[in-house]
N, C-alpha and C positions, 0 to 999 in steps of 0.2 A: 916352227916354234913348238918346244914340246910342252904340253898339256899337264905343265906340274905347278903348283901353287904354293908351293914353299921350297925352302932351300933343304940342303944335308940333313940338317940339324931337329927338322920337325919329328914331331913325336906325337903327332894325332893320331888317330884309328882310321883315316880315310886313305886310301890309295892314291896319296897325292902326284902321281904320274900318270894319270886316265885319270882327271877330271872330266865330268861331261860337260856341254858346251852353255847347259842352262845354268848353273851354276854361278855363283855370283864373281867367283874369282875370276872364272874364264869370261864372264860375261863384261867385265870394265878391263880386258887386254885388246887391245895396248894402251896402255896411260894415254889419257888426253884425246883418243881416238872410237872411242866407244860410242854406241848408241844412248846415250843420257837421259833421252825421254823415258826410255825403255827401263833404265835401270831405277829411277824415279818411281815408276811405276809399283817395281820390285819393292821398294824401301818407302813406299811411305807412310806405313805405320808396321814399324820393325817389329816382329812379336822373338824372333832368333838370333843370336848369334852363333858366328862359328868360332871354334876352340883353336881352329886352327890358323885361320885367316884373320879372327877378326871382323869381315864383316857379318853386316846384318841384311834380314829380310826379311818379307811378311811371311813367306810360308819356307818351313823347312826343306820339302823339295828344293830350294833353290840356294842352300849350304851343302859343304863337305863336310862336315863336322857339328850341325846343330844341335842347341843347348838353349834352353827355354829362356829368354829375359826378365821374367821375372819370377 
């Protein structure tokens, strides 16, 4: 599976083709199959989001693209 987080069409600043594995997009692949406790952990009080993906996390290390929430 290659290590990209978005499709063609992305336009963010992050090398979305070598995503690292901590990261939140790598880190809930494959849908429905992922470690939940783990990613819970990451999200439960979101202070980031990513520009690119969408999601959120408590600490920026753990986006490709993070952006302060508030």
């Amino acid at each position: 599976m290659e290590n990209s987080c978005c499709d063609d069409t992305c336009q963010c600043d992050c090398d979305c083709n070598n995503i690292p594995s901590d990261r939140m997009c790598q880190l809930t692949q494959p849908a429905h199959k992922f470690d939940l406790e783990e990613v819970k952990k990451l999200t439960s009080n979101p202070k980031y989001i990513c520009k690119c993906c969408g999601r959120t996390a408590n600490k920026k290390e753990n986006l490709c693209s993070p952006n302060p929430l508030h």
